[in-house]
C-alpha positions as CSV (number, residue, x, y, z in Angstrom):
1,X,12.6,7.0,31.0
2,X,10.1,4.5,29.8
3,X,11.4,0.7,29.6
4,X,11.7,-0.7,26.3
5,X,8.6,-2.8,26.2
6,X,6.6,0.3,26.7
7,X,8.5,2.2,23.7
8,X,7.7,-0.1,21.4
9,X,4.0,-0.5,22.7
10,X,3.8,3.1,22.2
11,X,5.9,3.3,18.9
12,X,3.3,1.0,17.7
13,X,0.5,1.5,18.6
14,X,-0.7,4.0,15.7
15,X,-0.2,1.2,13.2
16,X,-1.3,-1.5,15.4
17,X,-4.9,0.4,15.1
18,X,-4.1,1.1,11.6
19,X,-4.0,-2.6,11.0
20,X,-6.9,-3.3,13.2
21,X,-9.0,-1.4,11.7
22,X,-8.2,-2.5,7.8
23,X,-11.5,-2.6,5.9
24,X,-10.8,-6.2,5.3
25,X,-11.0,-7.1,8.8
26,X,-13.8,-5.3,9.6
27,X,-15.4,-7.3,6.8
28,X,-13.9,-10.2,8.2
29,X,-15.2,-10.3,11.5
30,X,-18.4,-8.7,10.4
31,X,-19.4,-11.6,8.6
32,X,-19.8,-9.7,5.6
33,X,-17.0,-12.3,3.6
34,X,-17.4,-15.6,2.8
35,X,-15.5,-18.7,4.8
36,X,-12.8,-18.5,1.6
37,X,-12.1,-15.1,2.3
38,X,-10.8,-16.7,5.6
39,X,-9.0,-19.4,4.5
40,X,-7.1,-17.2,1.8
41,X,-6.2,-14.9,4.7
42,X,-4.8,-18.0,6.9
43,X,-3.1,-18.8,3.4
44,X,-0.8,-15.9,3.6
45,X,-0.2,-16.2,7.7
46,X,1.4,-19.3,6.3
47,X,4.1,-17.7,4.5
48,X,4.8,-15.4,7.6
49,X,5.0,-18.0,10.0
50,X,7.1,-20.2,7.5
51,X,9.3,-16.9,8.0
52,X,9.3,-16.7,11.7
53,X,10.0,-20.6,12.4
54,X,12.5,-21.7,9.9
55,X,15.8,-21.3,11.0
56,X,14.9,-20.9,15.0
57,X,17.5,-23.8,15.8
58,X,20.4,-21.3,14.7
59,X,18.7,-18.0,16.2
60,X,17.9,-19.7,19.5
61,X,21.5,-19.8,20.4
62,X,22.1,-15.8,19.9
63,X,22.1,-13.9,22.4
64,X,20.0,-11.3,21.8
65,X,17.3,-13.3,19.8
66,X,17.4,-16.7,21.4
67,X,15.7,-15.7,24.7
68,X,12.6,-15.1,22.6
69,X,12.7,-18.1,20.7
70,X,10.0,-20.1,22.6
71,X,8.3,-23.1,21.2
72,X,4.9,-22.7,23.4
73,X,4.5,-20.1,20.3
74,X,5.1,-21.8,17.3
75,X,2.0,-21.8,15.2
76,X,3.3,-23.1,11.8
77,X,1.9,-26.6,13.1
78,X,-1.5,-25.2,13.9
79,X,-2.0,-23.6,10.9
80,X,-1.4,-26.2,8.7
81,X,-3.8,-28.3,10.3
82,X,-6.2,-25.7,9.6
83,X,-5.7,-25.1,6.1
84,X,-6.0,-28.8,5.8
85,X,-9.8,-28.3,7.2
86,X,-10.4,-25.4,5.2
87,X,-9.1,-26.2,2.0
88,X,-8.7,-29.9,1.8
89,X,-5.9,-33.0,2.1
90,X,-4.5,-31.3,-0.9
91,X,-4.1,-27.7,0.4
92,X,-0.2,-27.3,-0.2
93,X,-0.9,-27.4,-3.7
94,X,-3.0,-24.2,-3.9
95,X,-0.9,-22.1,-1.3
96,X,-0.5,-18.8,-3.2
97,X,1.7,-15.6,-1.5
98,X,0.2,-12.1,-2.4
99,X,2.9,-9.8,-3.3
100,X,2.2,-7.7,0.0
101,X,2.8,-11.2,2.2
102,X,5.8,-12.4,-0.2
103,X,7.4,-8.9,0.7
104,X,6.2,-9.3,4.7
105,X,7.8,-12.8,4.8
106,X,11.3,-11.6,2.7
107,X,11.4,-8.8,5.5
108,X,11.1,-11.5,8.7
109,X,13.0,-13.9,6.7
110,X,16.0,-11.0,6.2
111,X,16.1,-10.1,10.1
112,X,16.0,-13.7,11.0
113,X,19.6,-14.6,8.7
114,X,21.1,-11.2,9.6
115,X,20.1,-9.2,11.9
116,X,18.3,-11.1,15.4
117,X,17.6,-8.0,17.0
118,X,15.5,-6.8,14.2
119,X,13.3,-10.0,14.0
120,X,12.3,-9.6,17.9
121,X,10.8,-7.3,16.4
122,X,8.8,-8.8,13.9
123,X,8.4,-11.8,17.1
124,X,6.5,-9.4,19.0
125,X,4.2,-7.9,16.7
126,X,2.8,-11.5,15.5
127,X,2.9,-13.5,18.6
128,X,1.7,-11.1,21.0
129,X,-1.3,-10.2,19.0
130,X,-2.0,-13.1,18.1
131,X,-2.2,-14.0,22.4
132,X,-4.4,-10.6,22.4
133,X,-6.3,-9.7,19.2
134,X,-6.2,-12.8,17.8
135,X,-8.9,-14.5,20.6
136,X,-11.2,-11.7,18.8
137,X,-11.1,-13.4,15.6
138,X,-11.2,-16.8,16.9
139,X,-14.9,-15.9,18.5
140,X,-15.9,-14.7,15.4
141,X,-14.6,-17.0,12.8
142,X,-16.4,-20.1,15.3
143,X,-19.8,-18.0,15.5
144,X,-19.6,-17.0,11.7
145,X,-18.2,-20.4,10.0
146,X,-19.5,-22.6,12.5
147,X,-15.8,-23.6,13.7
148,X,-15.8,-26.4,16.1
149,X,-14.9,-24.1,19.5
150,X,-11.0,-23.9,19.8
151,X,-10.9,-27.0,17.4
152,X,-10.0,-27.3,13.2
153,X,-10.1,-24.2,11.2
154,X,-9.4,-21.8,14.2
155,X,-6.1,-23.7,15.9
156,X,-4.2,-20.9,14.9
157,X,-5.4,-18.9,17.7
158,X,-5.5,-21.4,20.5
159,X,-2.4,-21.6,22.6
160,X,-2.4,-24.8,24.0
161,X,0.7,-24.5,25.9
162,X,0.6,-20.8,27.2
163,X,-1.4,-21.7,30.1
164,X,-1.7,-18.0,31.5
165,X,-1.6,-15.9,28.5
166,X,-1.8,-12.9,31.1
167,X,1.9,-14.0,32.8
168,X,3.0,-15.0,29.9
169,X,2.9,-11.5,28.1
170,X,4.1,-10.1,31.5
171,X,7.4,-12.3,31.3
172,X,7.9,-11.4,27.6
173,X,7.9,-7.8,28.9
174,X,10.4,-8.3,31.1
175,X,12.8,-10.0,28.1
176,X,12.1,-7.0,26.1
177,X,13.4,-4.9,28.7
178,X,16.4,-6.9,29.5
179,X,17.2,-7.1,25.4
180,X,20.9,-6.9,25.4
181,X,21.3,-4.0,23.0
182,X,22.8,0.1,23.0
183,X,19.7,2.7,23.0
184,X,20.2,3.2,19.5
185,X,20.2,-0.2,18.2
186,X,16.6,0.0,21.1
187,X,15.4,2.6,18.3
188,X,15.9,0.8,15.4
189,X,14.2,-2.4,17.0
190,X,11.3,0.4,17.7
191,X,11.5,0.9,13.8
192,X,10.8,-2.6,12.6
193,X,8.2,-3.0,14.4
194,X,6.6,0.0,13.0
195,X,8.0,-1.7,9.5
196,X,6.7,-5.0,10.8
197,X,2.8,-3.2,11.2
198,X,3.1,-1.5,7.9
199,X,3.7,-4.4,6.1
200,X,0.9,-7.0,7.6
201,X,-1.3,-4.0,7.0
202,X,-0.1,-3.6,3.4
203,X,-1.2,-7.7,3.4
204,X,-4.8,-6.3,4.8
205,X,-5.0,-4.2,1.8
206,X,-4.2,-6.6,-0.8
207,X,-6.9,-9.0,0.6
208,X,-9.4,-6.1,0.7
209,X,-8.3,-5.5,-3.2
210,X,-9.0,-9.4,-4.1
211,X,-12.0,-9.4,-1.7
212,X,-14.0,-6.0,-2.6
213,X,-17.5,-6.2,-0.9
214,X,-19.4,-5.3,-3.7
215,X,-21.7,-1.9,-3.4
């Protein structure tokens, strides 16, 4: 019987690749878009992070969510600081959601108010890819854009209080595989994530609509 972190690697790992492999982020990290391509894309982690940190006060006391709720992770902090270098002192008045993020952040917004063992799962498809994948992206965007290494306009990715990203994605394995919950409420934990992939890809594919590369 495989422990529950591994299901849900498994479970999602077809539309972790999926979302991966979007034709906007191949773009992206190809350098074939422009710095604004970039910034609209740290736009809409906005709204999804807005959605994952508002409201963490209540969930940290239940006890299936709250053992996740960790503030080492919180990025909203981060990436306001580096919307503020990308788009200016005035940024808040040009944040736009795409429908494809307003639907993402509904979703994590929903299983945050009613249902805590649903947004673990939306908790582990952002944070820990954001501790893997997401040093990827950093690399790039600082070669591409000429960030300032680990400084303003890549914050987002730098974890300055995970000191051993390695341990610490070891120890969240271990609190996904002591989550308090029956096998079948397990599966449909297993399902959001997959729901959870689906709709940050469905966000990939609205970006690639708004930023076609042109032939």
């Amino acid at each position: 019987m495989d422990s529950f972190s591994t299901a849900i690697r498994t479970a999602s790992h077809e539309q972790h690749v999926e979302a991966e492999t979007s034709t906007f982020m191949g773009d992206l990290l190809g350098g074939r878009l422009g710095v604004d391509a970039y910034a609209r894309y740290t736009e809409q982690l906005w709204f999804v992070y807005e959605a994952l940190e508002t409201g963490t006060e209540r969930l940290a006391s239940d006890p299936v969510a709250g053992p996740f709720v960790q503030p080492e992770l919180f990025r909203l902090t981060a990436l306001e600081r580096d919307l503020a270098h990308l788009r200016g002192p005035g940024w808040r008045a040009g944040l736009s959601a795409l429908p494809a993020t307003r639907a993402y952040a509904e979703r994590v917004r929903e299983c945050a108010e009613r249902w805590p063992a649903g947004y673990i799962a939306h908790h582990y498809t952002r944070y820990l890819g954001d501790l893997s994948g997401g040093q990827i992206i950093r690399d790039r965007a600082e070669r591409t854009w000429g960030f300032e290494k680990k400084g303003d306009g890549v914050r987002f990715y730098v974890f300055e209080d995970v000191a051993n990203p390695a341990a610490f994605k070891r120890g969240y394995r271990e609190l996904l595989d002591a989550v308090d919950a029956d096998d079948l409420e397990k599966q449909r934990i297993v399902a959001e994530c997959k729901r959870a992939f689906a709709l940050n890809t469905a966000v990939f594919r609205a970006l690639g609509e708004e930023f076609p590369l042109s032939a």
